[in-house]
N, C-alpha and C positions, 0 to 999 in steps of 0.2 A: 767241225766235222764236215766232211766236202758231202754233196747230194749222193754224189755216187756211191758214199759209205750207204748213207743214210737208207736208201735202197737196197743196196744188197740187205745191212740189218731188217729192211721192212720185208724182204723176198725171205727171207727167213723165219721170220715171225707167224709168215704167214703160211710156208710151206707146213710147221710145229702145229699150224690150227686146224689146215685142211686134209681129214683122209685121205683125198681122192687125190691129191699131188703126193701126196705119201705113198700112196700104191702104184704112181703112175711114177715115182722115181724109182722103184724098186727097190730091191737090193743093193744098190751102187754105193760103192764105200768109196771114199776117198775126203782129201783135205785141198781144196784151194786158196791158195796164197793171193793175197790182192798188192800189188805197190802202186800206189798211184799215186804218180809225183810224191814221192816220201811217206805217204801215209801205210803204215802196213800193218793187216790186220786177213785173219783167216776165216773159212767157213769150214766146218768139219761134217760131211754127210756119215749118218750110219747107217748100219741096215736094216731099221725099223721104219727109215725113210723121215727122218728127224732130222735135223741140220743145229750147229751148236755155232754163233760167231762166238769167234774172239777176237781181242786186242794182238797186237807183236805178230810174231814171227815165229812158223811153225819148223823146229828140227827139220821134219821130211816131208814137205807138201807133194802131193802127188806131181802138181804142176802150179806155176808163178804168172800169173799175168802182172804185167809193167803194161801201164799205161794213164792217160791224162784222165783225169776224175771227168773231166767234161766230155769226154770220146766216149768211154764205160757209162755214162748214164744215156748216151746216145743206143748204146747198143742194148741195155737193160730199158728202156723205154721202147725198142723195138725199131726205132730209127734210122740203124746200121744191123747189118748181117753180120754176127761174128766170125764165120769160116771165110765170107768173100772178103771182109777188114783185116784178117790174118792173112790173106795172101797178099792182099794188096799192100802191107808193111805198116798199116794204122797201128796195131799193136803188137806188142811179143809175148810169148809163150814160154817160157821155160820149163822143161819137166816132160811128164806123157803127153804131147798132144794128141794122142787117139783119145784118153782119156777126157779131154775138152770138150770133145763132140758131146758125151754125157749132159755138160753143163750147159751147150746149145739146145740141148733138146729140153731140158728142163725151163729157160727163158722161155722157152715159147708157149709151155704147157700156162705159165702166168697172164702172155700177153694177151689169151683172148679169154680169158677170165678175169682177170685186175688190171684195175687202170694205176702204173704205177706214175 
């Protein structure tokens, strides 16, 4: 399992523990799809502000990031900006990306409360 899994499954973990990221994701539904360099596997947000991973490949992911497992924990560590890395071609998006910006804002509600 690459770091970069390993994080997303810990940002989830911890999203499931903490209220206050729960209320601070709101309502926001959706499914994101992760590939990175072959590994694929999903996060499912609901509207209780819960998030569920899983293994595979989800039917209809809202949206798909591709990208190198070592880039994606650059940006889940806070190292990289994920909307300046999407213009500048570090990664791709497949799917809503109005919808992305959701998952930008939630990164950050972690980086200055948990040291990932």
């Amino acid at each position: 399992m690459s770091e970069a899994k390993e994080l997303i499954k810990k940002i989830c973990e911890i999203q499931n523990s903490d209220p206050e990221i729960q209320q601070a994701v709101g309502k926001w539904t959706g499914v994101v799809q992760y590939v990175l360099d072959g590994e694929e596997f999903y996060v499912v947000y609901n509207p209780d502000g819960k998030c569920e991973f899983k293994e595979g490949k989800h039917e209809k992911p809202t949206f798909t990031i591709l990208a190198s497992p070592d880039f994606w924990v650059k940006v889940l560590k806070g190292q990289e900006d994920p909307v300046a890395s999407f213009m500048m071609g570090k990664y791709k998006i497949q799917g809503n990306i109005m919808e992305s910006q959701k998952l930008a804002s939630l990164l950050k509600k972690f980086r200055g409360k948990y040291s990932l």
